[in-house]
VEXDREN-2710 file (C-alpha; in Angstrom, 1 decimal):
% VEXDREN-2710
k/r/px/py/pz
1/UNK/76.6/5.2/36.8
2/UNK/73.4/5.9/35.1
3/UNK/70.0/3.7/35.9
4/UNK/69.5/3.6/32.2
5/UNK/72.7/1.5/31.6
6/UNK/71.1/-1.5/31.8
7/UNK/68.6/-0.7/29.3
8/UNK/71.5/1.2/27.0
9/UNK/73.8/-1.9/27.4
10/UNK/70.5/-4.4/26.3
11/UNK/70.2/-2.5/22.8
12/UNK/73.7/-3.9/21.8
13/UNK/71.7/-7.1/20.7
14/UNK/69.0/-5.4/19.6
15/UNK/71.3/-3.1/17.2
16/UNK/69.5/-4.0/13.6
17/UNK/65.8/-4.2/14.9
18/UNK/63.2/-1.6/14.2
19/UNK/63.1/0.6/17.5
20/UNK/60.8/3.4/16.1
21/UNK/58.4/4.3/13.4
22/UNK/57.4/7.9/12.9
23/UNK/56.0/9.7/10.0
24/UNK/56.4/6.3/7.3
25/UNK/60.2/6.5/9.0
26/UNK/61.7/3.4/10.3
27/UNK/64.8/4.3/13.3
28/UNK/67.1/1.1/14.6
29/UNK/68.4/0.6/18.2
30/UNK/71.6/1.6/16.4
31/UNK/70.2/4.6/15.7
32/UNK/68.2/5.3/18.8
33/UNK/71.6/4.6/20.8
34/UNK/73.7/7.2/19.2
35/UNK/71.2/9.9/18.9
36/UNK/70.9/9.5/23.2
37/UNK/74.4/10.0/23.2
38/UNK/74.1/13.5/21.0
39/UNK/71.2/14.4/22.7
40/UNK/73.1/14.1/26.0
41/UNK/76.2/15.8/24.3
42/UNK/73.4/18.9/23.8
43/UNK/72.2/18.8/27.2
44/UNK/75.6/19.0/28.5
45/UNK/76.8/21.9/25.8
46/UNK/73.5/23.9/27.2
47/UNK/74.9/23.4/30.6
48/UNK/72.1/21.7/31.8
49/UNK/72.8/20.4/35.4
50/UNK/71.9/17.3/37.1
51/UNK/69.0/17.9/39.4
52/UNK/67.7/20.4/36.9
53/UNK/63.6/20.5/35.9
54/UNK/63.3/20.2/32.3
55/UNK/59.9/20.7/30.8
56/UNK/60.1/18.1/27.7
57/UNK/57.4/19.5/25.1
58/UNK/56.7/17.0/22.5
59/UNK/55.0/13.9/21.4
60/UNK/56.7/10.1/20.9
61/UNK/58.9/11.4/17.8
62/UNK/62.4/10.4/17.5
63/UNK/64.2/13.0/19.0
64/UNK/61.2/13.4/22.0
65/UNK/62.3/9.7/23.1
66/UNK/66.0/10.3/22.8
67/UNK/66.1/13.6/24.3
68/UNK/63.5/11.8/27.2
69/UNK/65.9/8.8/27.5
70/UNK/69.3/11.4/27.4
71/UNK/67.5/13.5/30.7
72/UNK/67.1/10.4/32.5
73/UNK/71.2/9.6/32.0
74/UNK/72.1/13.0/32.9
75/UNK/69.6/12.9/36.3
76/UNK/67.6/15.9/35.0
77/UNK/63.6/15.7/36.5
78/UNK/62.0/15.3/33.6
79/UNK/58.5/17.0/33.5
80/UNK/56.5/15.6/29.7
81/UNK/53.9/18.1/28.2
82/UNK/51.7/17.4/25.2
83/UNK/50.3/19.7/22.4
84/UNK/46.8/18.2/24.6
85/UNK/47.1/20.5/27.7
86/UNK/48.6/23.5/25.6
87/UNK/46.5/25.7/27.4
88/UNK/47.8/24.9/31.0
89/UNK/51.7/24.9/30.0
90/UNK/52.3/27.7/31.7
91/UNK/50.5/27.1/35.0
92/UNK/52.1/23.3/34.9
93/UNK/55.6/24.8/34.1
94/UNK/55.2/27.4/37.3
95/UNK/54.0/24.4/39.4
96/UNK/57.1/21.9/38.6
97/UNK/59.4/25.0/39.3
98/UNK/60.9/24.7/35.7
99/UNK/64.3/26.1/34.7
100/UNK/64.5/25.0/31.4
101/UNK/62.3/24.2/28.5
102/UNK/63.5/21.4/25.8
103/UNK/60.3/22.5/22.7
104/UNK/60.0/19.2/20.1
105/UNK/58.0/20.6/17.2
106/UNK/55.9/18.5/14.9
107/UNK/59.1/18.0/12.5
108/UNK/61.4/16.4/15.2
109/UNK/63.1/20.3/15.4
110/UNK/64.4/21.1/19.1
111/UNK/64.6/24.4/20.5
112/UNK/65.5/25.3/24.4
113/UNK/64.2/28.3/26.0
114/UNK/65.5/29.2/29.8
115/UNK/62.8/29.7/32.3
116/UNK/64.2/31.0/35.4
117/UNK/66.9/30.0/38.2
118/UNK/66.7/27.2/40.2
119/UNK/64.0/27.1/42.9
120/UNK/64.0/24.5/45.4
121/UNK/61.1/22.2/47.0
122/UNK/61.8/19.4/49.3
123/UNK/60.8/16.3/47.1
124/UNK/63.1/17.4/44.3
125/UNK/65.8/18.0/47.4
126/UNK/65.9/14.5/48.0
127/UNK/66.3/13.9/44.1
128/UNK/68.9/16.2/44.3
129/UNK/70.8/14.9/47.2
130/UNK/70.7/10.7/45.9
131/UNK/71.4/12.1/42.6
132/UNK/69.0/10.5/41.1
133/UNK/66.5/11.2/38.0
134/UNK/63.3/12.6/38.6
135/UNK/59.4/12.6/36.6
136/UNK/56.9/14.9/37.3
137/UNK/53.2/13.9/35.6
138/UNK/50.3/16.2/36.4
139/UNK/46.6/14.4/36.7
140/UNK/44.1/14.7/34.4
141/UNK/42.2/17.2/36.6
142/UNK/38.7/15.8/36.0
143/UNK/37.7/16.2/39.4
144/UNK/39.6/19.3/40.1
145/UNK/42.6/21.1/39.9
146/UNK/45.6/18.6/38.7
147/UNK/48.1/17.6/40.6
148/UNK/51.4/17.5/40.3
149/UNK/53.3/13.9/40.7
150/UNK/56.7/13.2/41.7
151/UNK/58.4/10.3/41.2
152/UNK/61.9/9.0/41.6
153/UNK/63.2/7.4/38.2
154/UNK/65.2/4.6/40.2
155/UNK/62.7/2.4/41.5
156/UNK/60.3/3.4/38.3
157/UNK/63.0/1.8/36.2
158/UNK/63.5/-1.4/38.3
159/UNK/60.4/-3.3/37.1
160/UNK/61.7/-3.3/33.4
161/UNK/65.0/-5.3/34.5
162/UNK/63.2/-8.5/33.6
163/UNK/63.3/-9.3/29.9
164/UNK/60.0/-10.4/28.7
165/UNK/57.6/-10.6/25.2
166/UNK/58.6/-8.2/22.3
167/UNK/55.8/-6.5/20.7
168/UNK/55.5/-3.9/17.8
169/UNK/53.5/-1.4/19.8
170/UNK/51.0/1.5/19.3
171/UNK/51.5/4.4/21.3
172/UNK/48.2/5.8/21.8
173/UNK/48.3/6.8/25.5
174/UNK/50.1/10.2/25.7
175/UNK/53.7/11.0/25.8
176/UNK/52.6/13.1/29.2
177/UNK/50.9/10.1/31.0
178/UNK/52.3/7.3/33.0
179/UNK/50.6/4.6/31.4
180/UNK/52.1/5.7/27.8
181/UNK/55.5/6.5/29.4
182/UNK/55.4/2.5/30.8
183/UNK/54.3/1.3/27.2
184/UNK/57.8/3.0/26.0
185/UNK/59.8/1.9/28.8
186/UNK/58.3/-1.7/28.1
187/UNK/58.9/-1.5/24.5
188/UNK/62.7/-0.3/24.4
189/UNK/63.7/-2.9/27.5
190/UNK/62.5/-5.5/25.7
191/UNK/63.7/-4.8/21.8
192/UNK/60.3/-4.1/20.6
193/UNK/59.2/-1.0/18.4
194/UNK/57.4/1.7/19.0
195/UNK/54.6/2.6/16.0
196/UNK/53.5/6.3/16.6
197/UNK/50.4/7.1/14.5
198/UNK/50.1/11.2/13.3
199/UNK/46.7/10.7/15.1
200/UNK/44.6/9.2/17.5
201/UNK/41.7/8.7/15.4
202/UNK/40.2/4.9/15.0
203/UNK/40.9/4.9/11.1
204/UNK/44.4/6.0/11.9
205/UNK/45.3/4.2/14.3
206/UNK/44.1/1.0/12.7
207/UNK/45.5/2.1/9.3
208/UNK/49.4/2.1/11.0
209/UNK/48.4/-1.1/12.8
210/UNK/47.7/-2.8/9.6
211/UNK/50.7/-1.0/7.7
212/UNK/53.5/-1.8/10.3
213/UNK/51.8/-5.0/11.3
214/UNK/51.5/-3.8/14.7
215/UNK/51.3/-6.6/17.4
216/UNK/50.3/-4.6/20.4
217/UNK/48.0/-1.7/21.1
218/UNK/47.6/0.0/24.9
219/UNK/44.2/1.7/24.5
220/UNK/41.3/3.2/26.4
221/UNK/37.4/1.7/27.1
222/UNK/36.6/4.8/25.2
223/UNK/38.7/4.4/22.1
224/UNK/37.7/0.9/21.5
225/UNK/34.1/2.2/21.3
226/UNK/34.9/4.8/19.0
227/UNK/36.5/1.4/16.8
228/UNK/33.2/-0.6/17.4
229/UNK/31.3/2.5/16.9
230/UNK/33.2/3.8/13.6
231/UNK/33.2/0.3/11.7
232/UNK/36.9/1.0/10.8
233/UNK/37.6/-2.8/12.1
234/UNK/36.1/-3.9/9.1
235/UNK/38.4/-1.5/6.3
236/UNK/41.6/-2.9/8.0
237/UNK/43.5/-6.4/8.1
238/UNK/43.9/-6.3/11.9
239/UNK/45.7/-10.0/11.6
240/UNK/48.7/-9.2/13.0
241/UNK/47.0/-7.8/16.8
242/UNK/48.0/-10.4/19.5
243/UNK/47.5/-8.7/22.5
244/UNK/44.8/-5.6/23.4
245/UNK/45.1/-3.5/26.6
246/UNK/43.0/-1.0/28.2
247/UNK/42.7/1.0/30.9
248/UNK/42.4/4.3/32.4
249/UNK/38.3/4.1/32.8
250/UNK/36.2/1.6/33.8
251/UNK/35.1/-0.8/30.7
252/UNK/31.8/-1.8/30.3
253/UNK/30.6/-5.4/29.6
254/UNK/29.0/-4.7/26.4
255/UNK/31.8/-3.2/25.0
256/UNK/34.3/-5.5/25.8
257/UNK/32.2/-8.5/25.0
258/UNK/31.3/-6.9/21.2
259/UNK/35.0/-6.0/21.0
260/UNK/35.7/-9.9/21.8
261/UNK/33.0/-11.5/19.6
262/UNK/34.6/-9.1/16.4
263/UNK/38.3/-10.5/17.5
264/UNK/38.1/-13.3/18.6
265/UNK/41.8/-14.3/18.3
266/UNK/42.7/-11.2/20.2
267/UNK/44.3/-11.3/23.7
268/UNK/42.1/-8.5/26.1
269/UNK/44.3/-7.3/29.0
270/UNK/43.0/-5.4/31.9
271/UNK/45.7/-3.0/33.3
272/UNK/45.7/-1.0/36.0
273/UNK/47.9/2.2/36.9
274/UNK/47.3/5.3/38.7
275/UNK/49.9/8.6/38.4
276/UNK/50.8/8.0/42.4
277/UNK/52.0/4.6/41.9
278/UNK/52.8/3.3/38.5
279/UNK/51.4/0.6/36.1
280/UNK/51.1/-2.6/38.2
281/UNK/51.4/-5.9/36.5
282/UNK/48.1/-7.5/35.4
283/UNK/46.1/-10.8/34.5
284/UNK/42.6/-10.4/33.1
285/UNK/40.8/-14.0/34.3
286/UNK/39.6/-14.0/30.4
287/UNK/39.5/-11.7/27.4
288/UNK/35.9/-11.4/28.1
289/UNK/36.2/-10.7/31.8
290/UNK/36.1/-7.8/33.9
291/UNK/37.6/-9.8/36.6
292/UNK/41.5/-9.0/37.2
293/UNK/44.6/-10.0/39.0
294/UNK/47.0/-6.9/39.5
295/UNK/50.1/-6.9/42.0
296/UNK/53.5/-8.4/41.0
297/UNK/56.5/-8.3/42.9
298/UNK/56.8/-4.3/43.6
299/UNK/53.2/-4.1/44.4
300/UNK/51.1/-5.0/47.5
301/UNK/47.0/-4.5/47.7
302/UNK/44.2/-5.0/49.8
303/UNK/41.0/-4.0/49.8
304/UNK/39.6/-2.0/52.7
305/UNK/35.6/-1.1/53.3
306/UNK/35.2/-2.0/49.3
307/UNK/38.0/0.6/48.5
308/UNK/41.2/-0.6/47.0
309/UNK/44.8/0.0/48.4
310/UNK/48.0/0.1/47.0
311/UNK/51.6/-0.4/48.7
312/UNK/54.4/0.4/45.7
313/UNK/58.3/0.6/46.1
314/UNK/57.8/2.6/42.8
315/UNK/55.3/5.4/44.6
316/UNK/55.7/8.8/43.9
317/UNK/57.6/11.1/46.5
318/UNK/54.6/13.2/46.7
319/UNK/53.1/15.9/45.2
320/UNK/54.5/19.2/44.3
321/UNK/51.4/21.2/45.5
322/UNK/49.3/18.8/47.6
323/UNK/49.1/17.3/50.7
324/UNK/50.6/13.7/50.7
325/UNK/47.5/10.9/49.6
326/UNK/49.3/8.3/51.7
327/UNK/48.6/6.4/54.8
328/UNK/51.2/6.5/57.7
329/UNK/52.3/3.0/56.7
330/UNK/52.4/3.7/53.8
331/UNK/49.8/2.8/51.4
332/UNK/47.4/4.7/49.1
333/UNK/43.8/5.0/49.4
334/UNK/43.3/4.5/45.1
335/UNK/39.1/5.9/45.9
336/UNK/38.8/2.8/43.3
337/UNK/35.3/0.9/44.6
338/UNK/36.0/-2.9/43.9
339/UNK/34.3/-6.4/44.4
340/UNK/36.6/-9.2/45.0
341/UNK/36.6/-12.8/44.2
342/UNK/39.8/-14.4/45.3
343/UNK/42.5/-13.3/43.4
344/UNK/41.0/-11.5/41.1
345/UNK/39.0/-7.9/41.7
346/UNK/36.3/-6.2/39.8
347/UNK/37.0/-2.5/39.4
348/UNK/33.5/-0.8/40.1
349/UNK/33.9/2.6/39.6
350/UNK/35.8/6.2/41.3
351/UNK/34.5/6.1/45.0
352/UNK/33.8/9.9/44.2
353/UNK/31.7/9.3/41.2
354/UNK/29.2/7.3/43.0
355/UNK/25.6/8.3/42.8
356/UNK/23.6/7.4/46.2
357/UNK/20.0/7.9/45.2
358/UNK/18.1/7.1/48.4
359/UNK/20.8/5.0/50.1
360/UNK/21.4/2.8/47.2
361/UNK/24.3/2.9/45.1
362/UNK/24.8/3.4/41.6
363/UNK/28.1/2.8/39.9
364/UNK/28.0/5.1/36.3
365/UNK/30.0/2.2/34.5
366/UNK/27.1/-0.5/34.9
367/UNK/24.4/1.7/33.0
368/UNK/26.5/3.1/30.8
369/UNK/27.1/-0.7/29.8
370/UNK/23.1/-1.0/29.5
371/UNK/22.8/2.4/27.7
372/UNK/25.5/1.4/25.2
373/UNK/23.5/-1.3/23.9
374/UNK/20.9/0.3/22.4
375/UNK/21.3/0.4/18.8
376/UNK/20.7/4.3/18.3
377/UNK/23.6/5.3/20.7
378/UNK/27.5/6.4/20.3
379/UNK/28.5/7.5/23.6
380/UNK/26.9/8.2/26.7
381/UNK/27.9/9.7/30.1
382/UNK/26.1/8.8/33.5
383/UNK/26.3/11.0/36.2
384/UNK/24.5/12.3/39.7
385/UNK/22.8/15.4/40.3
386/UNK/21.5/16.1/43.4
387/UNK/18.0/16.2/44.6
388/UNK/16.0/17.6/47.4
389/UNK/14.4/14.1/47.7
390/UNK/16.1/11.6/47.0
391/UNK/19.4/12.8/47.6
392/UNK/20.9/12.6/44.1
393/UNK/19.2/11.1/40.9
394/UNK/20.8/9.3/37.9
395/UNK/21.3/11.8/34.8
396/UNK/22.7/10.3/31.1
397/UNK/24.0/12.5/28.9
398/UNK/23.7/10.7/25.7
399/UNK/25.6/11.1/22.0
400/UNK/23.3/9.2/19.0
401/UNK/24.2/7.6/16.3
402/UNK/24.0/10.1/13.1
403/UNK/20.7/10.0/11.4
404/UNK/19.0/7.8/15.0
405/UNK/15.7/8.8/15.6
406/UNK/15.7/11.9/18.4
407/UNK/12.0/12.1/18.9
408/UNK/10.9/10.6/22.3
409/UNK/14.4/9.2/22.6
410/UNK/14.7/9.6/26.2
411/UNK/11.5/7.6/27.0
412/UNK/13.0/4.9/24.5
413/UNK/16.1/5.1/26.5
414/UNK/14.0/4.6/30.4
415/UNK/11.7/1.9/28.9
416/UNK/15.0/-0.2/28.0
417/UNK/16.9/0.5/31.4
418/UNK/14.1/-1.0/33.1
419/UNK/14.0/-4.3/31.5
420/UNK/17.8/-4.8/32.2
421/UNK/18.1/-2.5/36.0
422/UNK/16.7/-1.7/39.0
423/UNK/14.3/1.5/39.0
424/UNK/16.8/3.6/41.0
425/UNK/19.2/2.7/38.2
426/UNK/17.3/4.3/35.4
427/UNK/18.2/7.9/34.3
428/UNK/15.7/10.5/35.7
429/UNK/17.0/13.0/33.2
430/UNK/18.4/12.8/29.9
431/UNK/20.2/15.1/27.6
432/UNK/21.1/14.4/23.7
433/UNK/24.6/16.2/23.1
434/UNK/26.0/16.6/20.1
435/UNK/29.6/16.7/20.9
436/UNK/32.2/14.5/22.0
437/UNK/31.5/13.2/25.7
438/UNK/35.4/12.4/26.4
439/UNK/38.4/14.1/26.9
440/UNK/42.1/14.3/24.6
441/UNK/43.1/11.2/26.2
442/UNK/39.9/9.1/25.5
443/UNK/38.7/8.9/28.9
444/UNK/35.1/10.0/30.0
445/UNK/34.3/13.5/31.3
446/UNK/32.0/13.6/33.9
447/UNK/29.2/16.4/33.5
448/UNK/27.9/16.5/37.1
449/UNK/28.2/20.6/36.8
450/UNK/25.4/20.7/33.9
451/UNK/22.2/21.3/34.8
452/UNK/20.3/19.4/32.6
453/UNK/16.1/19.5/31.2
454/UNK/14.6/16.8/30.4
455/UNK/14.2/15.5/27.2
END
């Protein structure tokens, strides 16, 4: 008995729909269903055991999602890697203990490589000993060395039971991260299709979603500026979008109220997911609000000293080279700063990413917001630096607009924050960068480490 019957048994009345399009190809359920079952066939001829850690190198290609789906039948523990963190395979491969190595190359080819004999750690032990599937996802790292996330595939699984609204769906979040692995779970349980795009670039992405009528597209704060930013909303019929969801990164008013006023028709969906705990159920109180509901039926929060919790039957086991992030009872200290009001919470900011500048607090997010309004600007970063003085000041780091005006920008940029903020708000220092101010997976990297002059 495998915990993917369900889902396997669903695609019977799903048979002729499109499941997958990849590279102008269209795949059907039909399809998808027998090429699990020969990807399971291989796994079985390569004499890979249950229990065994698989390192699954690819992207959301046909055989990627089969061969993904096939480990969970089989109760491998599945460990996803993207071309994105390349550089760290090796380390992230020693850490999750791999023995085996399934490589999906840019033309859907599969190769396996062995890596060495099984090791044991306790969290995979108890895998080992329910027989159950496991996942392994590793942390973005942005505020340190990543971590290494393990989950059991059973109660990850249980929240897709429930049949609910089909979408054809971008998958922009990454093959290797939770929130894009929930997208694809979502998707297949429910007899959607998955739209990959070759990549993540606003005219590309917005190119497949006018060419394959795409309904649905999961997406970051940062990527729908890049949209607003690159004017590629206007060189594509975008008719067909219902439904818009972001999340990984705080959004800022400004951007989500521009992104509102251009698409009007288009529903905006908060979500809210961390690699500890899974992608909890969510209900923006409007398109144009910041305010959100999150919870459902697996999920219990509260909000402690202005810090949310989180209790999830779907929690990881732990982490493969960390100490355990939960409470005795139970329940996860996200560091997520929030307001509440009801229901419904505001998500400020990373606890850790607060700037205190003389006792008062400074959440990045709410001057970015102000920042992002000024006509000359593409991106900008706001960090703390600390200062003999005050503690720490507030720094901006800030990417214009090509051919804005850079002379006395900075002083432009102070003059505006303090119409809209308070004076501990405004950016003591300012740098003009000419590169990109986010990561691969569209999410903002923090430059407290620069030291920066001021412009």
């Amino acid at each position: 008995m495998s915990p993917l019957d369900f889902l396997l048994e669903r695609w019977g009345s799903y048979s002729r729909q499109d499941a997958i399009i990849w590279n102008g190809e269209t795949y059907s359920y039909t399809w998808l269903t027998e090429r699990v079952a020969a990807s399971e066939t291989f796994i079985q001829q390569e004499k890979i055991q249950p229990g065994s850690v698989v390192i699954l190198e690819g992207d959301f290609s046909p055989n990627s999602i089969a061969f993904f789906l096939a480990l969970i039948k089989v109760h491998c523990i599945i460990v996803p890697l993207t071309s994105a963190t390349r550089r760290n395979h090796n380390e992230f491969a020693e850490i999750a203990l791999g023995e085996v190595s399934i490589q999906v190359d840019d033309h859907d080819r599969v190769s396996v490589a062995r890596l060495g004999a099984r090791r044991g750690h306790p969290l995979y032990e108890i895998l080992r000993t329910a027989n159950h599937p496991g996942l392994v996802v590793f942390s973005s790292g942005s505020t340190g060395k990543s971590k290494a996330a393990v989950h059991d595939f059973v109660p990850l699984l249980e929240k897709f039971r429930p049949i609910r609204r089909s979408f054809r769906t971008l998958t922009f979040l990454l093959f290797d991260h939770l929130g894009g692995l929930n997208t694809l779970l979502y998707i297949l349980s429910n007899g959607g299709c998955v739209v990959t795009v070759a990549a993540r670039t606003p005219d590309k992405v917005l190119e497949a979603v006018e060419r394959w009528r795409v309904e649905l597209m999961p997406t970051s704060p940062t990527f729908l500026n890049l949209i607003l930013l690159s004017g590629a909303y206007e060189r594509y019929d975008l008719s067909s979008i219902r439904l818009v969801t972001y999340g990984t990164e705080p959004m800022s008013e400004s951007t989500l109220k521009r992104f509102c006023r251009l698409l009007p028709n288009v529903e905006m969906l908060q979500t809210y997911g961390l690699s500890e705990i899974g992608v909890m159920r969510s209900k923006s109180k409007s398109s144009d609000s910041l305010w959100v509901k999150i919870g459902g039926e697996e999920f219990q929060t509260r909000v402690v000293d202005g810090l949310l919790e989180v209790k999830a039957k779907s929690a990881m086991l732990g982490y493969l080279n960390a100490p355990s992030p939960f409470t005795p009872d139970g329940w996860l200290i996200t560091g997520d700063s929030v307001e509440v009001d009801g229901e419904y919470v505001r998500i400020l900011g990373r606890k850790s990413e607060l700037i205190n500048v003389g006792g008062e607090k400074v959440y990045p997010c709410e001057v970015e917001g102000v920042i992002q309004e000024m006509e000359d600007v593409a991106d900008v970063t706001v960090y703390g630096e600390k200062n003999p003085i005050m503690g720490n000041i507030v720094c901006a780091r800030v990417r214009l607009k090509e051919g804005a005006e850079r002379d006395k920008f900075a002083a432009r940029l102070k003059q505006y924050c303090r119409q809209k903020l308070n004076e501990f708000k405004v950016p003591v220092r300012v740098e003009l960068a000419e590169s990109n101010l986010h990561s691969e997976r569209f999410k903002k990297e923090r430059a407290s480490n620069l030291t920066l002059a001021e412009e």
